[in-house]
N, C-alpha and C positions, 0 to 999 in steps of 0.2 A: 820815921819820915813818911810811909806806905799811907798811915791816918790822915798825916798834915796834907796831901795829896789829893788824897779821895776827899776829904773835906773841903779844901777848896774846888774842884773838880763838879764836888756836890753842890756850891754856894753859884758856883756861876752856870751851870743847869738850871738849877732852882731859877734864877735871876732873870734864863733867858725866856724861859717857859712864861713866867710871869707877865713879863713884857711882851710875848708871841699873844698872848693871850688879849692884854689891854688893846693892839694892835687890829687883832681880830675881833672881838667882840666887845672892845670897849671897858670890859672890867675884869677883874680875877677872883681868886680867893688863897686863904694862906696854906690850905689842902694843895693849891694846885703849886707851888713855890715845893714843898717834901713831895711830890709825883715826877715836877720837874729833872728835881735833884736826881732823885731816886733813878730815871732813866737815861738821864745823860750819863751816872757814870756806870748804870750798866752797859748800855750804847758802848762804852766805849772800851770796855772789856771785850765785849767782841772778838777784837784780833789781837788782844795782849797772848805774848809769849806764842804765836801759833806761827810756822814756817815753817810751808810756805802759809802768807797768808791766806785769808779767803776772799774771795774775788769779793768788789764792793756791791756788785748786785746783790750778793747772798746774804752779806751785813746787812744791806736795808731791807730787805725783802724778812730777813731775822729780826731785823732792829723792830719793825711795825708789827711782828709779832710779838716785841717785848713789850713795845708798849702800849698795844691796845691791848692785853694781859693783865699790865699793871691799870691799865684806864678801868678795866671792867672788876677787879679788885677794887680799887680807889672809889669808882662809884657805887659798888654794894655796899660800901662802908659809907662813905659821904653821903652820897645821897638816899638811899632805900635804906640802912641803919639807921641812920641820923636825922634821916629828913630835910637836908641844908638844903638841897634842890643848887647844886652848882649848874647843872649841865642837864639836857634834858634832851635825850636825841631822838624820841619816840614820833616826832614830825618826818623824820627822814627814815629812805625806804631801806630792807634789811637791814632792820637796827635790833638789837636782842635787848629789852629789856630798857630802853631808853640808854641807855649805859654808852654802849658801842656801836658801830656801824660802819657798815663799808666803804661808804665817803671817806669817813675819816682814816679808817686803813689805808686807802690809798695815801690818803695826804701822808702820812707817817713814814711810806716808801722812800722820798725824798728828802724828807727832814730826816731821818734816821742815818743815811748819806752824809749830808753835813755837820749832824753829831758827831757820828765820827771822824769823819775829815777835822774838826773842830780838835775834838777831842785830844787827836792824834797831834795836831798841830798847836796846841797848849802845854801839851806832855813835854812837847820838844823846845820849844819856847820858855816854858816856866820853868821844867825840871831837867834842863838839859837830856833829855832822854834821848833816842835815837832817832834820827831824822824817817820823818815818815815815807812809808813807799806803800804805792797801794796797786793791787791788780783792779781792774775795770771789768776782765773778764776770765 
């Protein structure tokens, strides 16, 4: 049941990422749908089995670590591997590589928040799991 789970978990990630993306800059790519995936359900591991939990500052504050981690994996492989040119952040200031940047760090702080809140509240929703409690601080 743990696969059927993270699989769907991983499809509506994937999903949302995609659609954040159209939203924002008007188009995607199908790299960005497996980065999506790939961070929501780690996002949302987070504070599985851990109690007490971790306060939600420390999740997001972790969360934007994971996933501007996987952005800067994902774009040495997409774009500098491959050459697709997805994403291109070398206009914007401390950015490493065109890859990542601290703009977007930040943004990640608060979207990594409602990943998990998300997360936590589809776990409970879809898989009967235990209702969510979160610390704030």
């Amino acid at each position: 049941m743990r696969i059927w789970k993270t699989g769907i978990l991983f499809y509506i990630g994937g999903m949302v990422y995609v659609l954040l993306e159209w939203l924002w800059r008007g188009w995607s790519h199908p790299s960005m749908f497996l980065l999506g995936g790939l961070c929501f359900v780690l996002l949302g591991l987070l504070n599985e089995g851990r109690r007490p939990e971790l306060p939600m500052w420390v999740q997001s504050l972790f969360g934007a670590c994971v996933v501007t981690a996987l952005e800067l994996a994902c774009g040495l492989i997409v774009n500098v591997g491959l050459g697709l040119r997805v994403w291109d952040y070398s206009h914007l200031p401390l950015n490493f590589m065109g890859q990542i940047c601290l703009y977007y760090f930040l943004l990640w702080i608060p979207l990594s928040s409602l990943a998990v809140l998300a997360d936590d509240w589809l776990r409970f929703a879809l898989f009967h799991e235990e209702k969510p409690r979160h610390r704030w601080l």
